[in-house]
N, CA, C and O atoms as a Maestro MAE file, in Angstrom:
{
 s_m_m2io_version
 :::
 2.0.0
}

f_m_ct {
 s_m_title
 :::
 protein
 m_atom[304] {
  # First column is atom index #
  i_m_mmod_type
  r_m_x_coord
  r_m_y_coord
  r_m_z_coord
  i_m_residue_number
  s_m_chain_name
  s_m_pdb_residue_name
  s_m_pdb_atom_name
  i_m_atomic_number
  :::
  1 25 191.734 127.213 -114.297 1 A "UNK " " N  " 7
  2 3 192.580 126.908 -115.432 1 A "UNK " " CA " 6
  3 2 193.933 126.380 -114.957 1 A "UNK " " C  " 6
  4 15 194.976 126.820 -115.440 1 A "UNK " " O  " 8
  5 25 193.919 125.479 -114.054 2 A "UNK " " N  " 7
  6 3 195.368 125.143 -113.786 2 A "UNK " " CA " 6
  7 2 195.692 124.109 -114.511 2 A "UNK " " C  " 6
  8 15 196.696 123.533 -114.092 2 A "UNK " " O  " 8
  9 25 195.100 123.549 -115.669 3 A "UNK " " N  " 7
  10 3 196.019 122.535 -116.428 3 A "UNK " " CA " 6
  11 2 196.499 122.974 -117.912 3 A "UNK " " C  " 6
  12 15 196.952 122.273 -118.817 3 A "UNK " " O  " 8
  13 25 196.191 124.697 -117.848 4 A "UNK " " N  " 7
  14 3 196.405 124.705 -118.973 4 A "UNK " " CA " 6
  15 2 197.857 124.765 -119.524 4 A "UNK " " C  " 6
  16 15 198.835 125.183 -118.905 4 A "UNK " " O  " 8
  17 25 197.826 124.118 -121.204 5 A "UNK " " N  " 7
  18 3 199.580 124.242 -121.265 5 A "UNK " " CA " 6
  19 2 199.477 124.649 -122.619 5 A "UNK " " C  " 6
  20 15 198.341 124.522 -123.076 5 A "UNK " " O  " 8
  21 25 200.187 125.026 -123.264 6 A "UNK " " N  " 7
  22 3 200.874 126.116 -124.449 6 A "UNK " " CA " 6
  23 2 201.887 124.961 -124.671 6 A "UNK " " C  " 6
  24 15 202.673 124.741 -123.750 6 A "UNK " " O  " 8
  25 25 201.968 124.053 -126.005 7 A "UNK " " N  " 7
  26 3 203.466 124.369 -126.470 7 A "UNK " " CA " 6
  27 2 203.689 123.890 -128.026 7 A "UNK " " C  " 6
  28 15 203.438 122.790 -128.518 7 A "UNK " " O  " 8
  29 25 204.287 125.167 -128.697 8 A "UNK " " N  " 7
  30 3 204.462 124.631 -129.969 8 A "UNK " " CA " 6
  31 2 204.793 123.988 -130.488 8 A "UNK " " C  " 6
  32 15 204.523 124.019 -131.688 8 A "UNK " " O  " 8
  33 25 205.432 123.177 -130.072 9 A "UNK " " N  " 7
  34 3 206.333 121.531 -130.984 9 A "UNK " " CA " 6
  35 2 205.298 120.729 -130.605 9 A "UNK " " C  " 6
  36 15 205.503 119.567 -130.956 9 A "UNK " " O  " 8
  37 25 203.863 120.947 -129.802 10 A "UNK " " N  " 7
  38 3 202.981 120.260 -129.965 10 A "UNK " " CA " 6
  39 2 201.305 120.540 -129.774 10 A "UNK " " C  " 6
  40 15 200.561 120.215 -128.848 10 A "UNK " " O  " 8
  41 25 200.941 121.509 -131.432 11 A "UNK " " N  " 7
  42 3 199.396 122.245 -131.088 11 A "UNK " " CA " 6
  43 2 198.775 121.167 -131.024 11 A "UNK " " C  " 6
  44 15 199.161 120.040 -131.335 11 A "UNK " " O  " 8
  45 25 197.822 121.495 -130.627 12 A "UNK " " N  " 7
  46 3 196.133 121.313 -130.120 12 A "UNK " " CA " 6
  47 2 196.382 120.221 -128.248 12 A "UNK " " C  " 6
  48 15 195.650 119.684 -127.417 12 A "UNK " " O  " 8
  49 25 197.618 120.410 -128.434 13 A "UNK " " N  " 7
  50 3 197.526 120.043 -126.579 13 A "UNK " " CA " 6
  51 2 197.638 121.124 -125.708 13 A "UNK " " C  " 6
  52 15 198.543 121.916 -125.444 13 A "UNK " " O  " 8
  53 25 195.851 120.867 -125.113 14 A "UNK " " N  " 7
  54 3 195.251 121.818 -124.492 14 A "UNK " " CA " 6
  55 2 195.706 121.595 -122.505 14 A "UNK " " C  " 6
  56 15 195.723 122.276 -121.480 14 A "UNK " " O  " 8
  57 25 195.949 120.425 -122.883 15 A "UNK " " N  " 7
  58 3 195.706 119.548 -121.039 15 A "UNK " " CA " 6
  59 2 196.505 118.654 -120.553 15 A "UNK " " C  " 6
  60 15 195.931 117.613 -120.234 15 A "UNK " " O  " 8
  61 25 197.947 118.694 -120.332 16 A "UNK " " N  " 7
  62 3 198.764 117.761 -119.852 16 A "UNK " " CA " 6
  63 2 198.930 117.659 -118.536 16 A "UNK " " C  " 6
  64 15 199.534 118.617 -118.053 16 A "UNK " " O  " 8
  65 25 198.550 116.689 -117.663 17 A "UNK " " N  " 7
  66 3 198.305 116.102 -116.530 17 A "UNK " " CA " 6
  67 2 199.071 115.150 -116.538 17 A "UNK " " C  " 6
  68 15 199.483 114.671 -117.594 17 A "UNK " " O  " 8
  69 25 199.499 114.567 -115.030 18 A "UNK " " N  " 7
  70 3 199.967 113.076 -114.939 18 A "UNK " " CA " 6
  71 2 198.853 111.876 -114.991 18 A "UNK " " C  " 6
  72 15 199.124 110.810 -114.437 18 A "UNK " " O  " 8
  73 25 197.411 112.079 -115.757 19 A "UNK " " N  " 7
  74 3 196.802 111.452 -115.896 19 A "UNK " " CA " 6
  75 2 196.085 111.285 -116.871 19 A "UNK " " C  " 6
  76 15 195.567 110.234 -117.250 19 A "UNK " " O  " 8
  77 25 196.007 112.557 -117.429 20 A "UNK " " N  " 7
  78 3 195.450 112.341 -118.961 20 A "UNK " " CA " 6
  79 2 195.914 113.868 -119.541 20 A "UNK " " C  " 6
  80 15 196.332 114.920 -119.059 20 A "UNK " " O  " 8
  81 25 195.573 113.320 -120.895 21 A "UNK " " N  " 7
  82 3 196.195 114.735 -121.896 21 A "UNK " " CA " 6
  83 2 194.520 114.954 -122.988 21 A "UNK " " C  " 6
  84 15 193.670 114.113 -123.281 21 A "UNK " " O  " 8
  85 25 194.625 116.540 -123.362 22 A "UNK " " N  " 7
  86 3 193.418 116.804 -123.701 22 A "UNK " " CA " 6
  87 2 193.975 117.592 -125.058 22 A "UNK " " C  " 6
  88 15 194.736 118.524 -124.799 22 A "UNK " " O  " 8
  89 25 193.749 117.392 -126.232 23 A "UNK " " N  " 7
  90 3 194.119 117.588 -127.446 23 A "UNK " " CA " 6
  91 2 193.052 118.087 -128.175 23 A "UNK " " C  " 6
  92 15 191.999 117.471 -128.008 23 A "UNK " " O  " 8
  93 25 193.021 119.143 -129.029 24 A "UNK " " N  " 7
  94 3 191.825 119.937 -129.837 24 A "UNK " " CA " 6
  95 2 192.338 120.234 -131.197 24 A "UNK " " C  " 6
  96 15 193.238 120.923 -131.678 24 A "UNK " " O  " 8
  97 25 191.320 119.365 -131.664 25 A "UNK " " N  " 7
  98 3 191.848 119.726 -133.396 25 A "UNK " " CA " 6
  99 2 190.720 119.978 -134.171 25 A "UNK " " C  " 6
  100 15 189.635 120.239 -133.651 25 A "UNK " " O  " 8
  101 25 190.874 119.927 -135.259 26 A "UNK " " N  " 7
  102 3 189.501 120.237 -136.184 26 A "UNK " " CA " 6
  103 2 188.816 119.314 -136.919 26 A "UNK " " C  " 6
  104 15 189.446 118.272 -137.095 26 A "UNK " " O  " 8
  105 25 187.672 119.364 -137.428 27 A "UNK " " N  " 7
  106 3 187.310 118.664 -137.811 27 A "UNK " " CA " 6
  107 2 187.686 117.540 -139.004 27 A "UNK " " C  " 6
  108 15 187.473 116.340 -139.175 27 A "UNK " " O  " 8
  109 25 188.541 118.894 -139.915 28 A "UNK " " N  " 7
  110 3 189.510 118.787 -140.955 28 A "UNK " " CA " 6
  111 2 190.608 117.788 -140.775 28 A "UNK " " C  " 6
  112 15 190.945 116.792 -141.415 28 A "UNK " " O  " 8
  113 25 191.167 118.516 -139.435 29 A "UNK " " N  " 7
  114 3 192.534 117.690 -139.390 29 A "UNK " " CA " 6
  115 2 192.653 116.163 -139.137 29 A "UNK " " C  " 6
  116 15 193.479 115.348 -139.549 29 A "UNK " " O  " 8
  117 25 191.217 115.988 -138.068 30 A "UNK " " N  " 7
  118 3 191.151 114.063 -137.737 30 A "UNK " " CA " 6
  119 2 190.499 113.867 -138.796 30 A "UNK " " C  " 6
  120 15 190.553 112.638 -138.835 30 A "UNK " " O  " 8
  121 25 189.752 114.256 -139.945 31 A "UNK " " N  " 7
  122 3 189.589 113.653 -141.184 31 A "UNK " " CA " 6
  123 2 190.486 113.240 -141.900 31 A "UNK " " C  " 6
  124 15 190.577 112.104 -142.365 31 A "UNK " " O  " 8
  125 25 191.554 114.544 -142.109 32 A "UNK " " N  " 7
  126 3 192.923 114.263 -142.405 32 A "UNK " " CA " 6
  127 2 193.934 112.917 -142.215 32 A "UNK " " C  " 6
  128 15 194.640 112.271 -142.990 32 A "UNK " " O  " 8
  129 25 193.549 112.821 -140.410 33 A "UNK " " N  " 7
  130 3 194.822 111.828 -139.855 33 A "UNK " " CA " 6
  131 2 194.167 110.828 -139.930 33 A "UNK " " C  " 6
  132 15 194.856 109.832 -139.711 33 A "UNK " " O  " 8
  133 25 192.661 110.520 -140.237 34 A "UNK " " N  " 7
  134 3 192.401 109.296 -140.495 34 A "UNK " " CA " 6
  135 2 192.368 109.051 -141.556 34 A "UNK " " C  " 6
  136 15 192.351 107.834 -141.745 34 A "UNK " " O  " 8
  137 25 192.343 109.798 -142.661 35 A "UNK " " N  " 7
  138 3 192.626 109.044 -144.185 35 A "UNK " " CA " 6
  139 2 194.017 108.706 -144.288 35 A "UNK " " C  " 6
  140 15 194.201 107.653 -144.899 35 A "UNK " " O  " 8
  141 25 195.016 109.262 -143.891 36 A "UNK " " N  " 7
  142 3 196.740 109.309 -143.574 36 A "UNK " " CA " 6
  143 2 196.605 107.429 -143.378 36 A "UNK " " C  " 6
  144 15 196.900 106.493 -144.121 36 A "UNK " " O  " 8
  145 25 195.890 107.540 -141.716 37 A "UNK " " N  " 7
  146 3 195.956 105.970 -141.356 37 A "UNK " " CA " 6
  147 2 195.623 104.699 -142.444 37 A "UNK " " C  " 6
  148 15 196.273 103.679 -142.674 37 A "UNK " " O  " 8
  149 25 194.347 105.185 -143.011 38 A "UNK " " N  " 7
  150 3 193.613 104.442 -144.014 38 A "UNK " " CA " 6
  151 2 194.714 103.862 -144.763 38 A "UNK " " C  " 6
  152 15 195.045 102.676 -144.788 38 A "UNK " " O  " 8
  153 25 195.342 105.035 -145.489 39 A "UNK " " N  " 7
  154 3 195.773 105.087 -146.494 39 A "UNK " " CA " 6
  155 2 197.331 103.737 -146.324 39 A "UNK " " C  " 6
  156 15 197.750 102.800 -147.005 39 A "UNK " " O  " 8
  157 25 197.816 104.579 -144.671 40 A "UNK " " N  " 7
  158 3 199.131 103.316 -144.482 40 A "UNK " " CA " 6
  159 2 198.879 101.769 -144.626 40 A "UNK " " C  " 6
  160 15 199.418 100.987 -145.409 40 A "UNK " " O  " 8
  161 25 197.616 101.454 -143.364 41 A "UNK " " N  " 7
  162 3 197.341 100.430 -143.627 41 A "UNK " " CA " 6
  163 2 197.001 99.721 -144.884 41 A "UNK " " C  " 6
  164 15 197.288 98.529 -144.994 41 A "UNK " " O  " 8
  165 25 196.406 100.372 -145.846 42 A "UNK " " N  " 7
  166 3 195.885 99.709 -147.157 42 A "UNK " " CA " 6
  167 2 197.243 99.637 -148.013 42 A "UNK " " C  " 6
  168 15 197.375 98.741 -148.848 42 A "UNK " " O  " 8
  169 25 198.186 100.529 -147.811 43 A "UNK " " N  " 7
  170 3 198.704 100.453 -148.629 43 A "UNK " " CA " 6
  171 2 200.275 99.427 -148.027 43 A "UNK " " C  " 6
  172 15 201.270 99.320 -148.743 43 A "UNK " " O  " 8
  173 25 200.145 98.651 -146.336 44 A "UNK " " N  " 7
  174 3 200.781 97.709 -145.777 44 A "UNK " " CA " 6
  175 2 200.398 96.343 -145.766 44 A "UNK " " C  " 6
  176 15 201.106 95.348 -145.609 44 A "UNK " " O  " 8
  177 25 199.012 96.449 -145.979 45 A "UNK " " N  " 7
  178 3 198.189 95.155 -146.491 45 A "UNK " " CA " 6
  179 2 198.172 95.218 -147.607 45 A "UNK " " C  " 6
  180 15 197.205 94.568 -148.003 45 A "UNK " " O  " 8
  181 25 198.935 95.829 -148.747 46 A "UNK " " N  " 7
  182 3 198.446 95.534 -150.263 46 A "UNK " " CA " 6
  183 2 196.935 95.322 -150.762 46 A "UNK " " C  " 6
  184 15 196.586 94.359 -151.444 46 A "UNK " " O  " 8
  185 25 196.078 96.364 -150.325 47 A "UNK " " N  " 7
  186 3 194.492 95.632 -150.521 47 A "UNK " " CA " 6
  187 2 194.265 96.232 -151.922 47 A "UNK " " C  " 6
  188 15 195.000 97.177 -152.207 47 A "UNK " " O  " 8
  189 25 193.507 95.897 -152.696 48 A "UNK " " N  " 7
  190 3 193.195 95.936 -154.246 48 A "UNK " " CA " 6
  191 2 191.484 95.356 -154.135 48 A "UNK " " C  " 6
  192 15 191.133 94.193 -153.933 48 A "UNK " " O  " 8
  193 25 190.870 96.195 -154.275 49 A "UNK " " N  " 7
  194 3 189.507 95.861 -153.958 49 A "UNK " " CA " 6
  195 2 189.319 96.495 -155.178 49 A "UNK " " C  " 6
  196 15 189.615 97.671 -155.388 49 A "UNK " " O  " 8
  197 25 188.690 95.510 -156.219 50 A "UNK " " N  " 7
  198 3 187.654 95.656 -157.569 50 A "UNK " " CA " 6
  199 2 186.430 95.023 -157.564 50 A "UNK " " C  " 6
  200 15 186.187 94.070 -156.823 50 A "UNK " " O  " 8
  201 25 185.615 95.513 -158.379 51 A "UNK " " N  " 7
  202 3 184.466 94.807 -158.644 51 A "UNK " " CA " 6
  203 2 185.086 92.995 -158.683 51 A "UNK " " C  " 6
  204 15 184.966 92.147 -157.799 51 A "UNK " " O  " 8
  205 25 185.763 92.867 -160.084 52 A "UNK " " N  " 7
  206 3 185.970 91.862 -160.144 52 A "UNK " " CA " 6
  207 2 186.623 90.398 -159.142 52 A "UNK " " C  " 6
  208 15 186.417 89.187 -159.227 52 A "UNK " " O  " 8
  209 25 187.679 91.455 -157.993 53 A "UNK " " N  " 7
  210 3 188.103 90.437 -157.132 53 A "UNK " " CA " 6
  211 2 187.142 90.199 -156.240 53 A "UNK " " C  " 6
  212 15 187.291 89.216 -155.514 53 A "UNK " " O  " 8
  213 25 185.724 91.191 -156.062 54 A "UNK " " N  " 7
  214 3 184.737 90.941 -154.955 54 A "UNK " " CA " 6
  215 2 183.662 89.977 -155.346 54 A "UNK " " C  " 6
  216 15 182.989 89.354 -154.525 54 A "UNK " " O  " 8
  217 25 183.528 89.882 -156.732 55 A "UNK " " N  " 7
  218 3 182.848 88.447 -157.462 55 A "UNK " " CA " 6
  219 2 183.880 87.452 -157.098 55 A "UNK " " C  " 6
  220 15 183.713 86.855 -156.034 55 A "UNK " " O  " 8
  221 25 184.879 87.192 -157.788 56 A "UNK " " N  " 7
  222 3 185.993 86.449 -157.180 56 A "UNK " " CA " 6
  223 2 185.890 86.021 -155.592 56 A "UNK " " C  " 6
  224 15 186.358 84.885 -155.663 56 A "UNK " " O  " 8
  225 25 185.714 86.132 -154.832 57 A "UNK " " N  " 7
  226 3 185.578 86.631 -153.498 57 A "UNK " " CA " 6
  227 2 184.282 85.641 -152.969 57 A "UNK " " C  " 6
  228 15 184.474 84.737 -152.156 57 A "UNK " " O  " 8
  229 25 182.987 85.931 -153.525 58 A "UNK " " N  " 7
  230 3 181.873 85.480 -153.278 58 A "UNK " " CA " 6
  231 2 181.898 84.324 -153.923 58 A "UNK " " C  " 6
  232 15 182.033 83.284 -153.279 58 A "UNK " " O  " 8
  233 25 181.782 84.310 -155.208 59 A "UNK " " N  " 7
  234 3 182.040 82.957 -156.282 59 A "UNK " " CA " 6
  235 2 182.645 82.107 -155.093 59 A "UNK " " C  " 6
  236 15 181.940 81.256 -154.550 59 A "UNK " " O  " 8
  237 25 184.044 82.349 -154.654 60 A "UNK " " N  " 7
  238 3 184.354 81.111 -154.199 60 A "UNK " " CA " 6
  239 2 184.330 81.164 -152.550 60 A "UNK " " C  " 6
  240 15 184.869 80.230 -151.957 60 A "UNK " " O  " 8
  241 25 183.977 81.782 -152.110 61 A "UNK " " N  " 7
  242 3 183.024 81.237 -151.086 61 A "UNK " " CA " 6
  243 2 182.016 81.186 -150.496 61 A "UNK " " C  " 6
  244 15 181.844 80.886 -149.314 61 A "UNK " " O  " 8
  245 25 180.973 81.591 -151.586 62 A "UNK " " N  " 7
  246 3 179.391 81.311 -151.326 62 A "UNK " " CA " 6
  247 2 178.914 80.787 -152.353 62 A "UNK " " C  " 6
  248 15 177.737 81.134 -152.455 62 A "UNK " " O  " 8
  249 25 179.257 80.056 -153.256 63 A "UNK " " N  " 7
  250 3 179.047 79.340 -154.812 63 A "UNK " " CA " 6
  251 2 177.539 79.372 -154.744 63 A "UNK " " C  " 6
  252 15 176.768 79.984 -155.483 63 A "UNK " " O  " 8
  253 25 177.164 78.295 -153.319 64 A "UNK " " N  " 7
  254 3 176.140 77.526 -153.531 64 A "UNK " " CA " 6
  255 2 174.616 78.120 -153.350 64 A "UNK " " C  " 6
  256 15 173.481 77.647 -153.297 64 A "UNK " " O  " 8
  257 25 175.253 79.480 -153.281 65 A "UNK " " N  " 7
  258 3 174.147 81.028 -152.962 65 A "UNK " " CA " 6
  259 2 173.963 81.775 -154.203 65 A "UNK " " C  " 6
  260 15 172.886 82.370 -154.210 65 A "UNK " " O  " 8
  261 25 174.710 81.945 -155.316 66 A "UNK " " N  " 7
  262 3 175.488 82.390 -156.321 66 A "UNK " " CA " 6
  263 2 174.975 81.581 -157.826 66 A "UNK " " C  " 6
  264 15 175.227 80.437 -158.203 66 A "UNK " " O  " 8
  265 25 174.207 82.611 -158.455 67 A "UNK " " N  " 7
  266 3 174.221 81.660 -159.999 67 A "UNK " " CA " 6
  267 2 175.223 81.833 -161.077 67 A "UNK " " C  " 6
  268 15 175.452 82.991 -161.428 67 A "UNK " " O  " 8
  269 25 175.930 80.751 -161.725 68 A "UNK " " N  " 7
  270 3 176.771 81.067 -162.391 68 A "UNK " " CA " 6
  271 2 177.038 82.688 -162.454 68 A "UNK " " C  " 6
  272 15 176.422 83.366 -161.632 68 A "UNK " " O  " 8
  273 25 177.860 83.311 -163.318 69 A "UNK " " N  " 7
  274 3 177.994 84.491 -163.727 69 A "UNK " " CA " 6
  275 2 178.163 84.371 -165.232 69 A "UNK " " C  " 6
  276 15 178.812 83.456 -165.740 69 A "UNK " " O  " 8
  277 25 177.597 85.266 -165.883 70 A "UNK " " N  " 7
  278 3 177.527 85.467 -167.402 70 A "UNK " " CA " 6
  279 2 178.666 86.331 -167.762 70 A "UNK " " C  " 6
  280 15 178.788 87.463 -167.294 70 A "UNK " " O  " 8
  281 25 179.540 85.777 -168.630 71 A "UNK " " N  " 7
  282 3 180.519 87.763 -169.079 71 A "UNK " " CA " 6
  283 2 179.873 88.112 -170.153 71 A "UNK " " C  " 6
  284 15 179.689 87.438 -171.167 71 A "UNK " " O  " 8
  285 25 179.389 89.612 -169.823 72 A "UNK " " N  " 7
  286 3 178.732 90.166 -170.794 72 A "UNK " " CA " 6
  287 2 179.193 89.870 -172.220 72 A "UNK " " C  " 6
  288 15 178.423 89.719 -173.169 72 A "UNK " " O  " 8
  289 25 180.994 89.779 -172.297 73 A "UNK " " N  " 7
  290 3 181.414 90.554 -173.379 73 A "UNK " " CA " 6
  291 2 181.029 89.467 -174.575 73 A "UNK " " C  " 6
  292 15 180.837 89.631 -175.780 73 A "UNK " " O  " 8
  293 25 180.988 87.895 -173.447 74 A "UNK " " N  " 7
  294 3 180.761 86.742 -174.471 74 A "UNK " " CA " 6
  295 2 179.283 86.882 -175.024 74 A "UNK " " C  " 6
  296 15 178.294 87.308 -174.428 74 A "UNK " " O  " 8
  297 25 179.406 86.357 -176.474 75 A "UNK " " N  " 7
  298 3 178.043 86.154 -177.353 75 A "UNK " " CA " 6
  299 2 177.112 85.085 -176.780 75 A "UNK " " C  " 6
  300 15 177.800 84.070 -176.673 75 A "UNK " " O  " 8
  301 25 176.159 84.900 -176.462 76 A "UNK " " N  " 7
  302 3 175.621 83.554 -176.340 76 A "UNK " " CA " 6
  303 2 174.591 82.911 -177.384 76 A "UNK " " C  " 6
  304 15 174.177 81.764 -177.216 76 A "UNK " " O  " 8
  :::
 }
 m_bond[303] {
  # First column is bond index #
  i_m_from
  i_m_to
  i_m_order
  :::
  1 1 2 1
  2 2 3 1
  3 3 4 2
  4 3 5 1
  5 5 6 1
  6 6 7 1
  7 7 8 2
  8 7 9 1
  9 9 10 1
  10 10 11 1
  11 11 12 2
  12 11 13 1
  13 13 14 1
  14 14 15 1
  15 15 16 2
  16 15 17 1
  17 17 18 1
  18 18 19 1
  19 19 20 2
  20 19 21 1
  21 21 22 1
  22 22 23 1
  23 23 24 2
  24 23 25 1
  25 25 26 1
  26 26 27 1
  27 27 28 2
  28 27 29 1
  29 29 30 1
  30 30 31 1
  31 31 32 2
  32 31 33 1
  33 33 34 1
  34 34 35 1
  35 35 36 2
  36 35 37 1
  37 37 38 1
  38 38 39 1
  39 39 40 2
  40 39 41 1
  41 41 42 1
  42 42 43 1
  43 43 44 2
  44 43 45 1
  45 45 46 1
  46 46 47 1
  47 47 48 2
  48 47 49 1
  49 49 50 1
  50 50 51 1
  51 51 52 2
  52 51 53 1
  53 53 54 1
  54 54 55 1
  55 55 56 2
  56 55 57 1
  57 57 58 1
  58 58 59 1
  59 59 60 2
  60 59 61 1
  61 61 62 1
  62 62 63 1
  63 63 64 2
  64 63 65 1
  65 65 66 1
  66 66 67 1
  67 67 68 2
  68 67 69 1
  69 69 70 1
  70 70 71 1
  71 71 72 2
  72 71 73 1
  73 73 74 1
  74 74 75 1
  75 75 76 2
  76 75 77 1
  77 77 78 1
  78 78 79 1
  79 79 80 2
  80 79 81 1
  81 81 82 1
  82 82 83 1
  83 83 84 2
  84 83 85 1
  85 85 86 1
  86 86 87 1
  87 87 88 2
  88 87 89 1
  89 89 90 1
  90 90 91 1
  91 91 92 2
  92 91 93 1
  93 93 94 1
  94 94 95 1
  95 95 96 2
  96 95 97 1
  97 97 98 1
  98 98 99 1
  99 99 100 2
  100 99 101 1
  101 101 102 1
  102 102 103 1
  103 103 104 2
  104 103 105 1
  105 105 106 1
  106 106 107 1
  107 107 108 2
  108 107 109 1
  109 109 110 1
  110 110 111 1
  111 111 112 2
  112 111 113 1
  113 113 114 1
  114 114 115 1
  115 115 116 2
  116 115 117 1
  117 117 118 1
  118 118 119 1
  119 119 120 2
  120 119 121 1
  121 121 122 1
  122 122 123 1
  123 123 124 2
  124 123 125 1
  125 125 126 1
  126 126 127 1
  127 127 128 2
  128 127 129 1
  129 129 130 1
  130 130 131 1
  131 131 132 2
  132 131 133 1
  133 133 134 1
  134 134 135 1
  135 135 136 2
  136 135 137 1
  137 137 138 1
  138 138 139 1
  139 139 140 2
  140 139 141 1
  141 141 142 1
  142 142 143 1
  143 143 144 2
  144 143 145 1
  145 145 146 1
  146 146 147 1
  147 147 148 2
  148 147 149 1
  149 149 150 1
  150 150 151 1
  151 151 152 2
  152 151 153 1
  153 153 154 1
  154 154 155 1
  155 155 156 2
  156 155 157 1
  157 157 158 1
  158 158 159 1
  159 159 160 2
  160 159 161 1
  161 161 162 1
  162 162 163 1
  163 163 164 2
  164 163 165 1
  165 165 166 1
  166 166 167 1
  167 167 168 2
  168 167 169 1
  169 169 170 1
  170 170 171 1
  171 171 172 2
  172 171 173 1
  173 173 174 1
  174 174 175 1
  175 175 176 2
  176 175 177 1
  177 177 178 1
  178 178 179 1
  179 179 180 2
  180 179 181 1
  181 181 182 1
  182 182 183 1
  183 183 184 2
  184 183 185 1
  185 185 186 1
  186 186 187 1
  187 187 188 2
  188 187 189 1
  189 189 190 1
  190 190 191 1
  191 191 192 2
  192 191 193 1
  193 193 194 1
  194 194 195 1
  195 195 196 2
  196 195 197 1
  197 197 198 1
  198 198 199 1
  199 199 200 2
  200 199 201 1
  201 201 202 1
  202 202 203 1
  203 203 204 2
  204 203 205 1
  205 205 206 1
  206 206 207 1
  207 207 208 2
  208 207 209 1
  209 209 210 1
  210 210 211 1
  211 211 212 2
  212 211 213 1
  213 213 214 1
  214 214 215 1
  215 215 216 2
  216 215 217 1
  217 217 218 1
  218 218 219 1
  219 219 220 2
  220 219 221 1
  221 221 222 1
  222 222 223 1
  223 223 224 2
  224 223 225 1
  225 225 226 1
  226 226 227 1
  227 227 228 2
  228 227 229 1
  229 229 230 1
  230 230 231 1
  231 231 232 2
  232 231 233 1
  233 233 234 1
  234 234 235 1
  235 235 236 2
  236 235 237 1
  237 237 238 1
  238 238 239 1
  239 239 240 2
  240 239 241 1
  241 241 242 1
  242 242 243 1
  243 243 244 2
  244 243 245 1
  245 245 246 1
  246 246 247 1
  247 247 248 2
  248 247 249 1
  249 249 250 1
  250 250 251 1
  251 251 252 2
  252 251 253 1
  253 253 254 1
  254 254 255 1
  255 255 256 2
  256 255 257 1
  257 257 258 1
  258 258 259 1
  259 259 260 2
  260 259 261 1
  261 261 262 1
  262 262 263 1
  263 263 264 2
  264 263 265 1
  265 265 266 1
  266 266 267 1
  267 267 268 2
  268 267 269 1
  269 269 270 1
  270 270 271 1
  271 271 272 2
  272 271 273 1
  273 273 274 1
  274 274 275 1
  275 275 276 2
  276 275 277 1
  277 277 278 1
  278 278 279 1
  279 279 280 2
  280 279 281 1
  281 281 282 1
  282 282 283 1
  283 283 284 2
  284 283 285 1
  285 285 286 1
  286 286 287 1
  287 287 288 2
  288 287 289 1
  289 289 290 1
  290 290 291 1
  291 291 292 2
  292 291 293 1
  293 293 294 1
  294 294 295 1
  295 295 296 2
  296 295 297 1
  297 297 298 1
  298 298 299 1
  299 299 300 2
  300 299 301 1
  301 301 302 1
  302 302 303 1
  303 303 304 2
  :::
 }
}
């Protein structure tokens, strides 16, 4: 056990070396810090993902794959 290290201003570091560091968290918590991330980036890219902008999306750049689209709401 000689790499072990203790220190509270920084849990789950289990292993600080001059070559690598060994960190233990839960399953919870990197679920946690990756929705955190998710969340920055989406919300630094402004992303807005709807049904409608993902028709939008395809419509114009796969048209020629694509049959018209009907809106329900119109009568025909």
């Amino acid at each position: 056990m000689r790499n072990l290290y203790s220190d509270p201003a920084r849990p789950g570091l289990t292993t600080n070396s001059a070559r690598y560091r060994i960190w233990v968290v839960t399953w919870g918590q990197l679920l946690d810090q990756a929705e955190r991330r998710v969340q920055a980036f989406r919300s630094a890219l402004e992303l807005v993902s709807t049904e409608q902008t993902s028709r939008d999306y395809l419509q114009s750049k796969h048209a020629e794959f694509i049959p018209p689209l009907v809106d329900r709401d119109t009568p025909q």
